[in-house]
Each structure stands twice: as structure tokens, then as C-alpha cells.
C-alpha positions as a Markdown table, in Angstrom:
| # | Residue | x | y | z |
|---|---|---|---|---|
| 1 | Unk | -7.3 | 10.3 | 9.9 |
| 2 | Unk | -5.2 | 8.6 | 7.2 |
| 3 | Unk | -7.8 | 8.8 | 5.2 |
| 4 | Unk | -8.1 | 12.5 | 5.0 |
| 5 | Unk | -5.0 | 13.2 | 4.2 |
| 6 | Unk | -5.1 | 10.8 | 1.2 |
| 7 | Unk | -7.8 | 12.5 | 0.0 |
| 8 | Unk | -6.1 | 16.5 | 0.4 |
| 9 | Unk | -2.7 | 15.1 | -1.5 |
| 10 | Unk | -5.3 | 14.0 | -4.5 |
| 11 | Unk | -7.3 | 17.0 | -4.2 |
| 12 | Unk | -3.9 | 18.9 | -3.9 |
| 13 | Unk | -2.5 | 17.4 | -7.4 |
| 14 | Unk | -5.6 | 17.7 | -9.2 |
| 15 | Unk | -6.0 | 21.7 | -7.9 |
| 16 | Unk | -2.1 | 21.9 | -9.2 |
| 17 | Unk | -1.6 | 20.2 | -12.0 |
| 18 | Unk | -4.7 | 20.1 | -13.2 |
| 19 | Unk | -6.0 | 16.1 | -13.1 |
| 20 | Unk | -4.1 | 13.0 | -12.1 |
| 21 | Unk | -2.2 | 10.3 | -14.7 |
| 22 | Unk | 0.1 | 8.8 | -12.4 |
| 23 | Unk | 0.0 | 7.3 | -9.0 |
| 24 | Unk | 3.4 | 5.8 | -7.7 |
| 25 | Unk | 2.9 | 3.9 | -4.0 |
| 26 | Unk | 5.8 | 2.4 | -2.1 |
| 27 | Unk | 5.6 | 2.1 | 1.5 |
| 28 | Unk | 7.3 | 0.3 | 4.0 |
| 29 | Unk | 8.8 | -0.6 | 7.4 |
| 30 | Unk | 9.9 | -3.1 | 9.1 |
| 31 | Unk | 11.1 | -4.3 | 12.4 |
| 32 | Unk | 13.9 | -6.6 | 14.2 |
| 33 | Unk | 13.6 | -9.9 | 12.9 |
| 34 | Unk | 11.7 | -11.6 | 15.9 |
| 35 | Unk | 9.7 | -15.1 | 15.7 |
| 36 | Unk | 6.5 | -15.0 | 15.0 |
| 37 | Unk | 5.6 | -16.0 | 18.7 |
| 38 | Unk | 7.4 | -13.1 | 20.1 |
| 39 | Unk | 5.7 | -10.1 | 17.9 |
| 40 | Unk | 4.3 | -7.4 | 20.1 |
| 41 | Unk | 0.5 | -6.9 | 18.6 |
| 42 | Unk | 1.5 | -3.3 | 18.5 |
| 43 | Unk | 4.5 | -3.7 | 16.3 |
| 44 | Unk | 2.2 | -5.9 | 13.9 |
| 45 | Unk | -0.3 | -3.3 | 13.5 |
| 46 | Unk | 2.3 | -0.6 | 13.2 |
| 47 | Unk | 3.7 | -2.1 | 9.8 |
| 48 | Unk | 0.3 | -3.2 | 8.6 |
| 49 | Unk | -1.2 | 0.6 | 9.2 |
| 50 | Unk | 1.9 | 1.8 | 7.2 |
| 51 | Unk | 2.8 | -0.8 | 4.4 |
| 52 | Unk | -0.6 | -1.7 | 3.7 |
| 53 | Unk | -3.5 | 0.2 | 5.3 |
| 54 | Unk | -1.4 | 3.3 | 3.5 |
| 55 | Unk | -1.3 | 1.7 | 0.6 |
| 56 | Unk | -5.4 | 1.1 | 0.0 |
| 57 | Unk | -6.2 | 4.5 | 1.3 |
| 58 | Unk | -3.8 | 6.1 | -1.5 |
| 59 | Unk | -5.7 | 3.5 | -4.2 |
| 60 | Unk | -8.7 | 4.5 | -3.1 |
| 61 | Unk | -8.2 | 8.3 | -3.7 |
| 62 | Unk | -6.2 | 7.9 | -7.1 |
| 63 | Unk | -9.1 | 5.1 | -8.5 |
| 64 | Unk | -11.7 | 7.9 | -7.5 |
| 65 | Unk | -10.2 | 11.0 | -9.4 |
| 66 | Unk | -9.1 | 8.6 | -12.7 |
| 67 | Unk | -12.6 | 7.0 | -12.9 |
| 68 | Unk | -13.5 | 11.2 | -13.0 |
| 69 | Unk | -11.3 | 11.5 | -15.7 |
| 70 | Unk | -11.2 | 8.1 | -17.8 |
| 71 | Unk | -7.9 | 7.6 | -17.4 |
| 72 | Unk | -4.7 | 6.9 | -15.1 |
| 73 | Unk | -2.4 | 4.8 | -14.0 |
| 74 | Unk | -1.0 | 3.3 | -10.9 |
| 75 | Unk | 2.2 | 1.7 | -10.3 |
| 76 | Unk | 2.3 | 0.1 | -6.5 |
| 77 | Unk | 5.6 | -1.5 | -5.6 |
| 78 | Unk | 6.4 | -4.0 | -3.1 |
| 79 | Unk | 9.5 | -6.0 | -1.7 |
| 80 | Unk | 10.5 | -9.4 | -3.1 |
| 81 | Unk | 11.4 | -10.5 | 0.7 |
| 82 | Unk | 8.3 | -12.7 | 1.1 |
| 83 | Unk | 9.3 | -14.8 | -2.0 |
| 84 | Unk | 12.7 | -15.7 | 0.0 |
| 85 | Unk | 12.3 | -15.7 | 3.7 |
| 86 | Unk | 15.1 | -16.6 | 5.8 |
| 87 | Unk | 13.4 | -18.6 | 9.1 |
| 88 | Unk | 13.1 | -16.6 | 11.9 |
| 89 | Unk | 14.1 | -13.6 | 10.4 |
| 90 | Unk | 11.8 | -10.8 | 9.1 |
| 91 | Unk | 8.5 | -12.8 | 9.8 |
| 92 | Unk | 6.5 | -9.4 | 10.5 |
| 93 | Unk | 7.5 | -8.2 | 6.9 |
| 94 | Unk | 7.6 | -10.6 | 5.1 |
| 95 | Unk | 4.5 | -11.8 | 5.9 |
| 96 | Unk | 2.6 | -8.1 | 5.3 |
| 97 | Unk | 4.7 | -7.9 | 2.4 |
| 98 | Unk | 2.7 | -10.9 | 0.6 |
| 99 | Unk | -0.4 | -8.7 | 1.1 |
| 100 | Unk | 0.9 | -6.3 | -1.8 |
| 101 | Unk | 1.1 | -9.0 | -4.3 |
| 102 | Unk | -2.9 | -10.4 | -3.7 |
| 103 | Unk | -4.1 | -10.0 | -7.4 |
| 104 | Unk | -3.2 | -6.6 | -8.8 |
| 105 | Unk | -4.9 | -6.9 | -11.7 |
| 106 | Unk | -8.2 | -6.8 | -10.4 |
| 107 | Unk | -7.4 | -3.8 | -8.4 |
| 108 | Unk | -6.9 | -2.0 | -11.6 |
| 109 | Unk | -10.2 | -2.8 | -13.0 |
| 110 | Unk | -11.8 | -1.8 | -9.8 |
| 111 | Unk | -12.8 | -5.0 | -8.7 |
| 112 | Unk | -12.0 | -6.7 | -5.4 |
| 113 | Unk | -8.8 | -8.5 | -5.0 |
């Protein structure tokens, strides 16, 4: 599970290094631009799992070891696609994109976004 293996890369840096100050997440695919009428469920959940779903689970490890250790930062990054779609082109990313942006701030003080 996803999940898991989150949780063995922070577990991983903290039994290397020692704790954990910085957390950098970038992650993304993307498909064919199709309409939005013609995207395969599949294909939708595919870039969700991965440019999203990816994202939170990494977050939720790195929140849990800095709250341990009072400190930390994370830097999440995220394409500026959704800000400029072309019609008809990209819908499926751009659209997941937007998901990055929802509120960071209160994802840094550990409240929900």
C-alpha cells in the first residue's frame, strides 16, 4: 500500500540522518489531452492516485515525524497549468492540478484545508 511505503522512506531518513527538516513533494502525470466527456475513469484515477493521493500520504508521514521533533518544513510544488487552460486540452490535469493549490497554509498548521 502507498501508504506503507510513505511511512519506510520517513522512517528510513529519520534512521539515516538522524530526524527530518525538509520535505520536498512534486508529483505528477498527465495524459493525452482528451475532453472531459471522453476521460476513461481509469485514467482519472491513475493521475489522481499519483499527483495527489501521493502527495497527502507523503504530508502525512513528514507532519507526523516534525510534530515529534518541533520542527520542519515542507515545500509541495505544483504546475501552474490550471491557472491557463487551453479548452479541450489537458482537462484531466489541469483539473487535479487545482487540488494542490486548496489552501496550503492550513496544511502547514495541521489543520484541514
Amino acid at each position: 500500500m502507498a501508504g506503507d511505503r510513505c511511512k519506510g522512506w520517513s522512517r528510513k531518513t529519520v534512521d539515516n540522518f538522524g530526524r527530518l527538516d525538509i520535505a520536498f513533494n512534486n508529483a505528477g502525470i498527465t495524459r493525452p489531452p482528451t475532453r472531459i466527456q471522453e476521460i476513461e475513469e481509469d485514467a482519472w484515477e491513475r493521475v489522481i492516485a499519483v499527483d495527489q493521493s501521493s502527495i497527502f500520504l507523503r504530508m502525512k508521514c513528514e507532519i507526523r515525524q516534525m510534530l515529534t521533533q518541533s520542527a520542519g518544513v515542507i515545500v509541495n510544488t505544483a504546475s501552474t497549468a490550471p491557472f491557463d487552460p487551453a479548452p479541450y486540452k489537458g482537462s484531466l490535469y489541469c483539473g487535479q492540478e487545482r487540488g494542490h493549490r486548496a489552501d496550503p497554509d492550513s496544511r502547514s498548521r495541521g489543520n484541514p484545508g
